[in-house]
C-alpha positions in Angstrom: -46.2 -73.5 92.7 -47.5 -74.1 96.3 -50.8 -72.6 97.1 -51.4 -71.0 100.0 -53.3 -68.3 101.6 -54.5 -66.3 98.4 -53.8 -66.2 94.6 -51.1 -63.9 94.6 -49.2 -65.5 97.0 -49.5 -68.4 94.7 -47.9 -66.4 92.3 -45.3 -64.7 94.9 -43.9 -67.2 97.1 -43.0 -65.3 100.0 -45.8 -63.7 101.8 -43.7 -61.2 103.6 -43.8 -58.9 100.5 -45.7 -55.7 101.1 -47.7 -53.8 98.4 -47.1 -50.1 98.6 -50.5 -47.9 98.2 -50.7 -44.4 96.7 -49.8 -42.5 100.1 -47.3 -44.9 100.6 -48.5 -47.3 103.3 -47.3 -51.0 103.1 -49.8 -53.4 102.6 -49.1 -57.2 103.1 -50.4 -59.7 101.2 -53.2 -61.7 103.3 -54.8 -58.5 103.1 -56.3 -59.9 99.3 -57.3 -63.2 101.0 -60.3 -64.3 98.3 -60.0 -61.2 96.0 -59.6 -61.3 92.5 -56.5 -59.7 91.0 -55.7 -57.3 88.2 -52.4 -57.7 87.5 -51.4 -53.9 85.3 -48.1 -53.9 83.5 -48.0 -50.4 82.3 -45.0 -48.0 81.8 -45.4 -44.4 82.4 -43.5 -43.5 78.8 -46.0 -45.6 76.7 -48.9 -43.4 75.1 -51.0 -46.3 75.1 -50.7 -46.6 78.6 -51.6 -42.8 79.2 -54.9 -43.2 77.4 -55.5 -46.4 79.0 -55.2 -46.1 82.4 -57.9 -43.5 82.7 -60.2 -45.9 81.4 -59.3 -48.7 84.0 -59.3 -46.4 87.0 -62.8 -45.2 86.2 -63.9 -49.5 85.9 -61.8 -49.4 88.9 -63.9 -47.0 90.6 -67.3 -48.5 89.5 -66.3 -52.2 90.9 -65.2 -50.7 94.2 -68.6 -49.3 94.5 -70.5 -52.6 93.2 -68.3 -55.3 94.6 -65.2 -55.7 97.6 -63.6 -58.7 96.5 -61.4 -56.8 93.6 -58.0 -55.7 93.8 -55.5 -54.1 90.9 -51.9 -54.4 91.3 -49.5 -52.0 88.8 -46.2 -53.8 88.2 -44.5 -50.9 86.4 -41.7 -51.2 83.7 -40.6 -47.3 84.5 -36.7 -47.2 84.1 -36.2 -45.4 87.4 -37.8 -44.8 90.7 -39.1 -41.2 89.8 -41.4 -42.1 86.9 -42.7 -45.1 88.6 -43.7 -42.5 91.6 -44.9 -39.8 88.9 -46.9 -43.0 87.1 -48.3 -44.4 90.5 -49.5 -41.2 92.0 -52.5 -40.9 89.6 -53.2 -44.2 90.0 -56.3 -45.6 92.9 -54.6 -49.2 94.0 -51.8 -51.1 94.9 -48.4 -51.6 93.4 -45.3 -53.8 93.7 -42.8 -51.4 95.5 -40.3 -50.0 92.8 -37.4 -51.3 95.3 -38.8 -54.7 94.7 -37.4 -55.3 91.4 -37.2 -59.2 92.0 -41.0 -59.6 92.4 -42.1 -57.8 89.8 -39.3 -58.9 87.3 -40.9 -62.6 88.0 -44.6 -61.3 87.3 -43.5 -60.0 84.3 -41.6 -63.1 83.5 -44.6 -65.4 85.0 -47.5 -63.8 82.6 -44.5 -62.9 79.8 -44.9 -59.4 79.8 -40.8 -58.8 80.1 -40.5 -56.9 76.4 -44.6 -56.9 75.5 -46.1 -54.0 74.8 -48.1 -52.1 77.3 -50.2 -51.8 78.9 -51.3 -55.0 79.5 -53.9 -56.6 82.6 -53.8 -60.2 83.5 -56.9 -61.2 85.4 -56.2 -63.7 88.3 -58.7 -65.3 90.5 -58.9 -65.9 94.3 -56.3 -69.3 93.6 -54.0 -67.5 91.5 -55.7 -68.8 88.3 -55.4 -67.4 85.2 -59.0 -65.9 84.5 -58.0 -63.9 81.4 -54.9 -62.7 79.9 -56.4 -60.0 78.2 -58.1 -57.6 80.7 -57.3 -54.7 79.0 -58.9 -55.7 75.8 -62.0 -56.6 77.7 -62.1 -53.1 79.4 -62.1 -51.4 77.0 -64.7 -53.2 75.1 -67.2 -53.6 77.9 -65.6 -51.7 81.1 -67.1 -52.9 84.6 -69.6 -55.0 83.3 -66.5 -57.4 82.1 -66.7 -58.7 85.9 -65.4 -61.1 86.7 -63.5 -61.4 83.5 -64.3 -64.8 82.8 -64.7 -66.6 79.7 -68.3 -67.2 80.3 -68.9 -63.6 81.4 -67.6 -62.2 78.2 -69.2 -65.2 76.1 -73.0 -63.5 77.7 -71.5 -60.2 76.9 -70.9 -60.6 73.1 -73.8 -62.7 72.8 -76.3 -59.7 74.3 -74.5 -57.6 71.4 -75.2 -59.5 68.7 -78.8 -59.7 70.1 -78.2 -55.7 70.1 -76.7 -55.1 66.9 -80.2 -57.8 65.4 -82.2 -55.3 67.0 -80.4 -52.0 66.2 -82.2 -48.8 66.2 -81.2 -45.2 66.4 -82.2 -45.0 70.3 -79.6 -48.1 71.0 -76.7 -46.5 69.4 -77.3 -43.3 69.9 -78.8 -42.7 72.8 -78.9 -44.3 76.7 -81.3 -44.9 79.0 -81.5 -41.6 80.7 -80.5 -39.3 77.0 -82.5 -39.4 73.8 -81.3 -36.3 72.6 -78.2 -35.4 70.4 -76.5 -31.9 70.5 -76.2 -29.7 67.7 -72.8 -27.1 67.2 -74.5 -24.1 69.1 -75.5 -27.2 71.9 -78.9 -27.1 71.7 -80.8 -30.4 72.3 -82.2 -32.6 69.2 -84.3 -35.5 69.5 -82.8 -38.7 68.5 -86.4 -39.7 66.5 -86.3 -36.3 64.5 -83.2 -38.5 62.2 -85.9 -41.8 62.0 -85.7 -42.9 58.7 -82.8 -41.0 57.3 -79.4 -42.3 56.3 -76.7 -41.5 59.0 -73.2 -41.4 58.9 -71.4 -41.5 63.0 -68.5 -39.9 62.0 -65.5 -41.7 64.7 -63.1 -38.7 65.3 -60.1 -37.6 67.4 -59.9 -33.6 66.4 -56.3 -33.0 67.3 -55.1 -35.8 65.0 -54.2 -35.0 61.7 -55.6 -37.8 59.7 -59.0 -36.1 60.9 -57.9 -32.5 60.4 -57.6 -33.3 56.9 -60.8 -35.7 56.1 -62.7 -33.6 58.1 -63.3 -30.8 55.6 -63.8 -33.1 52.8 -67.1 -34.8 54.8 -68.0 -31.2 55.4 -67.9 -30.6 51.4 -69.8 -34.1 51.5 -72.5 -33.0 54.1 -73.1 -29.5 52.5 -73.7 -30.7 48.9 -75.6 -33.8 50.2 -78.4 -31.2 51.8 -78.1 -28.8 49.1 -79.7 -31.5 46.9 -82.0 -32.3 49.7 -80.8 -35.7 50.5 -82.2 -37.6 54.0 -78.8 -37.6 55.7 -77.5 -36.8 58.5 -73.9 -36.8 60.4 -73.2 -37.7 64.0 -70.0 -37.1 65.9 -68.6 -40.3 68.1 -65.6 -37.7 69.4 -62.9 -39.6 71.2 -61.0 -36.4 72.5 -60.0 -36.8 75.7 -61.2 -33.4 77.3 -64.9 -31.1 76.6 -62.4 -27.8 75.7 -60.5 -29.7 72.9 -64.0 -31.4 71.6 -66.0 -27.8 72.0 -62.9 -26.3 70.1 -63.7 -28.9 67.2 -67.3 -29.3 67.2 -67.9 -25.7 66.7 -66.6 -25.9 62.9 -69.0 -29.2 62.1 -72.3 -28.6 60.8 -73.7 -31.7 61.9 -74.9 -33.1 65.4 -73.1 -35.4 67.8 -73.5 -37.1 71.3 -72.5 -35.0 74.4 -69.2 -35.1 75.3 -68.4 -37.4 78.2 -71.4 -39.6 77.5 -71.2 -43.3 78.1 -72.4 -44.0 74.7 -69.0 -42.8 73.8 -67.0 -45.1 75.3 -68.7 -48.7 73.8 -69.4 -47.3 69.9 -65.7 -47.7 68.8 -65.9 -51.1 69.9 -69.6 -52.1 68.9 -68.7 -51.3 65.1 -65.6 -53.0 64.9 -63.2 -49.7 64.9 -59.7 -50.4 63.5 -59.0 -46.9 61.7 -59.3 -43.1 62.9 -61.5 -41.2 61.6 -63.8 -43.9 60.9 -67.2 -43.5 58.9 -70.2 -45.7 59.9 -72.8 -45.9 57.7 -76.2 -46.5 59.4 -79.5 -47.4 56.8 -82.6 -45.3 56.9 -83.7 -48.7 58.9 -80.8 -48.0 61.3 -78.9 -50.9 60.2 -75.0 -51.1 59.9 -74.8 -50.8 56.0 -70.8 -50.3 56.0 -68.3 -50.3 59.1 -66.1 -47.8 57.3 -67.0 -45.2 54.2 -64.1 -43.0 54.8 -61.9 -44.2 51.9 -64.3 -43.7 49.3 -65.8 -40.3 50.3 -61.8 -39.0 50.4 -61.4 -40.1 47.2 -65.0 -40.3 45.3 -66.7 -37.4 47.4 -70.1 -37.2 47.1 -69.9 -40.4 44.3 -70.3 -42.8 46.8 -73.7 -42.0 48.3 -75.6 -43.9 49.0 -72.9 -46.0 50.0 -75.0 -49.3 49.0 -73.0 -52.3 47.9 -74.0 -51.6 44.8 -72.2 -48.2 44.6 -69.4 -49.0 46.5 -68.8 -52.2 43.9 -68.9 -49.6 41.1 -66.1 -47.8 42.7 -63.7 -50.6 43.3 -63.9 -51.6 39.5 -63.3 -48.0 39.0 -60.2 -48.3 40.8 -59.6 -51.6 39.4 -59.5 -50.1 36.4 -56.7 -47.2 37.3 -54.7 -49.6 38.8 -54.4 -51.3 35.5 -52.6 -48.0 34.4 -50.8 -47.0 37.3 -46.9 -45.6 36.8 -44.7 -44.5 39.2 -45.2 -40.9 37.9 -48.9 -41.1 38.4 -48.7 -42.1 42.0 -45.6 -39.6 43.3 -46.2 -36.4 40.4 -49.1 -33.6 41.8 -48.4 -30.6 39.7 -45.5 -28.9 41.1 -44.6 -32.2 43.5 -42.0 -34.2 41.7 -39.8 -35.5 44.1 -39.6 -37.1 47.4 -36.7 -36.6 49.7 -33.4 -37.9 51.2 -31.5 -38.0 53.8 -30.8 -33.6 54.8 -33.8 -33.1 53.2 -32.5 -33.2 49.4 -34.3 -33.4 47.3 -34.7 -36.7 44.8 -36.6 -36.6 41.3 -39.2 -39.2 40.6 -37.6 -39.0 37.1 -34.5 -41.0 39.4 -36.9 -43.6 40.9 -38.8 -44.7 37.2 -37.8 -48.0 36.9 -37.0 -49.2 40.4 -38.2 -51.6 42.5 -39.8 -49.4 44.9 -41.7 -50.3 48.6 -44.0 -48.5 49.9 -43.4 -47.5 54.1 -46.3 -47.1 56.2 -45.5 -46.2 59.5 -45.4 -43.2 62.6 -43.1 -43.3 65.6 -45.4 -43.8 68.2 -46.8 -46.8 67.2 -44.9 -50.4 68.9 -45.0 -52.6 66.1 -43.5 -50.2 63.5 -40.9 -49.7 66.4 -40.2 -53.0 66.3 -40.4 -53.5 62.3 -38.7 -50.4 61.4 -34.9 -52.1 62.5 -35.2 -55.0 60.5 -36.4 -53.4 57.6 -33.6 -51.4 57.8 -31.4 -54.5 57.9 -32.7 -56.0 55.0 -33.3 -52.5 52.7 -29.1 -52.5 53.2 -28.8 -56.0 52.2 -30.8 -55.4 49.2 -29.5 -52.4 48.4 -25.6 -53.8 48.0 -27.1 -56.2 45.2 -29.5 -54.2 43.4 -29.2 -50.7 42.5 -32.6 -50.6 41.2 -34.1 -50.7 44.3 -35.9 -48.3 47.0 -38.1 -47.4 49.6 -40.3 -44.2 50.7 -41.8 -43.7 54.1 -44.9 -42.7 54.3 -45.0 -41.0 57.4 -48.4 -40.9 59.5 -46.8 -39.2 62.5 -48.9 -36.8 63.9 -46.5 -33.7 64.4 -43.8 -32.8 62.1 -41.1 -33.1 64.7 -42.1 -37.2 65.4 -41.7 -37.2 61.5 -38.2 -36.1 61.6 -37.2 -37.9 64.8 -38.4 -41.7 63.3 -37.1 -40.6 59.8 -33.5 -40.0 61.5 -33.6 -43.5 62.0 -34.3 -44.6 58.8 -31.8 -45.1 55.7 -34.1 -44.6 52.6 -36.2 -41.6 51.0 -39.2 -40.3 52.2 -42.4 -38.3 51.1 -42.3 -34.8 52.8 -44.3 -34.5 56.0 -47.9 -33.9 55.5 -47.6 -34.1 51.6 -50.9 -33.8 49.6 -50.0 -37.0 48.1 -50.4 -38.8 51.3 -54.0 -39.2 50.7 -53.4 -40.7 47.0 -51.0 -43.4 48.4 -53.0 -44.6 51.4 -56.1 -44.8 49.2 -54.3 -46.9 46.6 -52.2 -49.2 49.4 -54.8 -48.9 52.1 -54.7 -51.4 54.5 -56.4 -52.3 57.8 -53.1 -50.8 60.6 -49.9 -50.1 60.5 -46.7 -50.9 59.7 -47.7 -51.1 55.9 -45.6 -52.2 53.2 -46.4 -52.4 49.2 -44.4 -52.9 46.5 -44.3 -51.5 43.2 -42.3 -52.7 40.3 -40.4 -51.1 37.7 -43.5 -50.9 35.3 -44.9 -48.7 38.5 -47.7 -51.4 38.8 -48.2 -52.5 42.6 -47.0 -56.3 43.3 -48.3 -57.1 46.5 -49.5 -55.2 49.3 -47.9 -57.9 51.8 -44.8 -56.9 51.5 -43.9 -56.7 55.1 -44.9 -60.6 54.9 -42.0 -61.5 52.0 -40.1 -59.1 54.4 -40.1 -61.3 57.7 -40.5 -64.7 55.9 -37.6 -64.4 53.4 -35.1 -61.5 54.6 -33.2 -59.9 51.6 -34.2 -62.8 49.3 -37.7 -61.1 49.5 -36.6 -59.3 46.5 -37.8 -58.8 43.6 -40.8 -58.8 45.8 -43.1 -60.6 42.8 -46.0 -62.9 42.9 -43.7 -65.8 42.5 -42.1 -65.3 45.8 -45.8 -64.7 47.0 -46.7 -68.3 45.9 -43.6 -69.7 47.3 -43.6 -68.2 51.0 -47.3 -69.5 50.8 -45.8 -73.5 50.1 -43.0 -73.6 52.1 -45.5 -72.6 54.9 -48.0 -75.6 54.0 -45.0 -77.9 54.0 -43.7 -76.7 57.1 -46.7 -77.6 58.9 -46.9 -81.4 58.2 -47.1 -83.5 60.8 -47.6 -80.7 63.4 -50.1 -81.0 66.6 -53.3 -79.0 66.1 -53.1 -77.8 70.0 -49.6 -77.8 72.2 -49.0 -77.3 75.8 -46.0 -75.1 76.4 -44.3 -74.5 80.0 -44.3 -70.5 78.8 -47.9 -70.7 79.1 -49.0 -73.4 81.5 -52.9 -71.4 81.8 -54.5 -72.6 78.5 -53.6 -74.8 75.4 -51.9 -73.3 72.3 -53.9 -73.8 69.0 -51.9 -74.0 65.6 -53.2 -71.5 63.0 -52.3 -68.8 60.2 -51.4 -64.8 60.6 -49.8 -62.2 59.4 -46.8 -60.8 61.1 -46.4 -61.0 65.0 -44.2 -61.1 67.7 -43.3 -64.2 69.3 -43.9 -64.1 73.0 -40.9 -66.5 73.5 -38.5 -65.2 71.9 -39.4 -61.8 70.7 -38.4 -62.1 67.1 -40.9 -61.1 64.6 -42.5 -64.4 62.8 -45.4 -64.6 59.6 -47.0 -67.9 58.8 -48.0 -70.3 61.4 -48.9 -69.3 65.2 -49.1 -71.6 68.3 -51.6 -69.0 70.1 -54.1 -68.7 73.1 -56.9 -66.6 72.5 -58.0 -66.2 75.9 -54.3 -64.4 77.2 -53.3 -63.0 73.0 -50.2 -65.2 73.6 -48.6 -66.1 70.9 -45.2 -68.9 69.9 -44.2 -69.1 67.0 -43.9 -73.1 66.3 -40.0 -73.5 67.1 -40.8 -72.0 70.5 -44.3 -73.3 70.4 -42.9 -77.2 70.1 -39.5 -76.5 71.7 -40.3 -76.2 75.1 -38.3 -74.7 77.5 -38.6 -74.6 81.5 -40.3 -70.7 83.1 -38.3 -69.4 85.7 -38.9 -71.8 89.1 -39.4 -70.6 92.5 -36.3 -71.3 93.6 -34.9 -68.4 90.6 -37.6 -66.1 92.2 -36.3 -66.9 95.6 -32.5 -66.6 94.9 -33.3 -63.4 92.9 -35.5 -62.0 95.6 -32.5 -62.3 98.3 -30.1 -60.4 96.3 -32.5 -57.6 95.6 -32.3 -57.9 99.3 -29.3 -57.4 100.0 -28.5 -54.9 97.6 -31.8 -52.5 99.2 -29.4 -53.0 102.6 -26.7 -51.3 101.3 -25.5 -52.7 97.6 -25.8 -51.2 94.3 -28.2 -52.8 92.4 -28.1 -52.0 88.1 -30.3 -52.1 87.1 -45.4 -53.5 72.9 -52.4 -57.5 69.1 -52.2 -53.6 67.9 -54.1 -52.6 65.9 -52.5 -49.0 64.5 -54.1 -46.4 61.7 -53.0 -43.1 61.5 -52.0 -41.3 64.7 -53.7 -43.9 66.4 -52.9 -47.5 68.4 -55.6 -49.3 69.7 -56.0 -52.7 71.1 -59.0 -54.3 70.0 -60.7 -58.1 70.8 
């Protein structure tokens, strides 16, 4: 690419292209001269997107105060004209004209975010440069301050929160600079230093979801007996609703304390402790320092067992469940008194009784969540392909939708049985299959003992020959994958990502940015832009679309705007929940 007079010209060769602004003035492109850009791939359908780009319009906002040399561009992947107009209208910057399908089909085939989930935020400098492919991550972890998105800025970043975190207190997690108060649930002010030197629990919550409408009460049962026997403990609400009437609405019922709605403390606690799961329970020492990222598991199953929460307890537990897992059946996991049957397909009604002695996985999963969009076809593929061989086979979703009629729209898609919607024994399976996001596979065998909870692995590596799904096909996924890798380059260059060199390494399932199919094992991956190739595409290169496509494309969209017809998602998900996280 030639450069010339700023970087996104550099990236759109033709400087006669005019950016269209919320009131629908045109805009060329030598107005950016020197700016650095914020490329926003976003889709007005994704619900990732609509929590997102609040968020970015109110960084927006504060770098447009603080600095004049940044710009955002939204490249939208709406499928029609009136939902990119609907989309754009809330939003403060610039955007690739709808009409101008051309340009922003070769952004989104430049920074391969044709087919990625959304929303994503490429950071270019004033030459065009790739500063960070992950703008999105890093705006949500440290909003404004991330400027100018470089790999130093956000090296001086983390390295100021690990000072932080060394030096923890109640005051720096609780409170800011201008607050040192909490609010109690009739909102009256208490001082942060009236909880010195008690255990506190920041209980991470979204009210309207229903993974926290039902732990909720049991940390209430938790609290109440906790100050009955006059323990030093306290609760603190981090909520993450999105407006003060549906947090009020919530708060009301707690009997514990929490930061004021709308604070800024809110927005960098989810990130600061790590947070892959909603609701979340953070356990902070009578010292103030982090003693577990996450307590929720063990106080839905164990209650008021788990306090204090020390290692020590919490290493008493797992041999406890160590123990029931040694005599776990089928029956035991999917029989609660009256409960003893799961369902199929018009809602009929299948005995456990019929399952005893299957083969039987395990589906985690909710409709609005991308990867288990993408997952939940090929599972579908293979659970066929299984199912024509062996009869002694199955699989239940477990759904985490968040309303019952998401439940029945993602289960119309699926061939298998499933637990009914908001079952009791939800909470018993993803205690004894937990995992850190979603989609979630586990296998149980025909003795009803669990086989692996990486299923979803043996799924993507091995197809239908996954089954029987036993530790044998563990162990031979795992040295087939260490043979495969012989004689491999540690780093690659690939002409799909020209910005940064790919480094070789292990994951679990992904998506492969070059060809979209879903790949486990090895990863050629950038961690600066979360690019990822899987190794055929990794050290098969192929060429990215030249200037002269974008050029030839460009004219047609042309001529078709003068009278032609033109034609025309690293998650991490828990729950109701997708979040992307660093």
């Amino acid at each position: 690419m030639t450069q010339t007079r700023n970087g996104l010209v550099s990236v759109l060769p033709c400087d006669s292209i005019l950016l269209q602004s919320k009131n629908g003035a045109e805009n060329p492109l030598y107005e950016l001269d020197n700016k650095i850009i914020g490329l926003y791939f976003a889709a007005s359908s994704s619900l990732v997107c609509q929590k997102f780009t609040p968020v970015l319009i109110e960084t927006y906002k504060e770098l447009l105060a603080l600095k004049d040399n940044f710009e955002i561009i939204f490249v939208s992947s709406d499928g029609d004209e009136e939902s990119f107009r609907e989309h754009f209208s809330t939003m403060p910057w610039l955007a690739i004209p709808y009409s101008n399908e051309a340009a922003r089909d070769h952004l989104k085939n430049l920074y391969s975010a044709d087919g990625r989930e959304t929303p994503r935020l490429i950071i270019l400098s004033e030459k065009g440069e790739v500063l960070n492919g992950i703008g999105e991550f890093l705006v949500y972890e440290f909003g404004s301050l991330a400027y100018p998105f470089t790999l130093q800025r956000i090296e001086q970043l983390r390295d100021e929160q690990e000072i932080t975190k060394k030096n923890q207190n109640l005051q720096s997690v609780l409170g800011t600079t201008s607050r040192d108060f909490l609010i109690s649930n009739d909102f009256n002010q208490v001082p942060i230093s009236e909880l010195e030197g008690k255990m506190v629990g920041l209980y991470i919550s979204l009210g309207s979801f229903r993974s926290c409408k039902n732990f909720t009460p049991k940390l209430i049962d938790l609290y109440k007996s906790l100050k009955e026997e006059g323990e030093s403990f306290e609760i603190v609400l981090v909520s993450l609703d999105d407006d003060n009437e549906s947090f009020e609405k919530e708060f009301m019922n707690m009997p514990w304390l929490a930061i004021p709605f709308g604070d800024t403390a809110l927005k960098g606690l989810p990130t600061y402790f790590s947070l892959n799961a909603i609701p979340t329970v953070v356990i902070l020492g009578p010292d103030a320092k982090t003693l577990h990222l996450n307590v929720r598991s063990y106080i839905a199953e164990f209650g008021i067992q788990g306090y204090p929460f020390t290692e020590e307890k919490l290493r008493e537990l797992e041999e406890f469940k160590n123990a029931q897992r040694d005599s776990q059946t089928l029956e035991s996991l999917l029989i609660s008194d009256e409960l003893d049957f799961v369902i199929g397909k018009g809602s009929a009604n299948v005995s456990v009784s019929e399952l005893v002695g299957k083969t039987v996985l395990f589906y985690f999963s909710r409709l609005h969540c991308p990867p288990c969009r993408v997952f939940t076809p090929k599972l579908a593929k293979i659970y066929n392909a299984i199912k024509s061989n062996h009869s002694d086979f199955e699989v239940i979703f477990v759904s985490l939708d968040n309303d019952e009629e998401s439940f029945h729209e993602y289960y119309s898609e699926m061939p298998w049985l499933a637990l009914p919607y908001n079952d009791k024994r939800e909470a018993l399976l993803t205690q004894t299959f937990k995992s850190s996001g979603i989609p979630h596979l586990s296998a149980v065998g025909p003795s009803g003992k669990t086989l692996t909870n990486q299923a979803k692995d043996l799924v993507v590596f091995f197809g239908s020959d996954a089954y029987p799904f036993s530790n044998d096909k563990k162990k031979e996924m795992d040295r087939r994958l260490e043979e495969m890798a012989k004689g491999w380059p540690e780093k690659v260059r690939n002409e799909r990502h020209p910005y940064h060199e790919l480094v070789l390494s292990v994951r679990g399932v992904y998506s492969c940015d070059g060809c979209n199919e879903l790949v486990v094992g090895w990863v050629f991956s950038c961690d600066v832009c979360g690019f990822h190739l899987h190794p055929e595409c990794a050290l098969m290169p192929q060429s990215t679309a030249s200037t002269t496509d974008y050029n030839e494309k460009q004219q047609v969209k042309l001529d078709d705007d003068n009278g032609g017809n033109s034609g025309n998602e690293s998650w991490i998900c828990d729950g109701e929940v997708c979040y992307k996280t660093s």
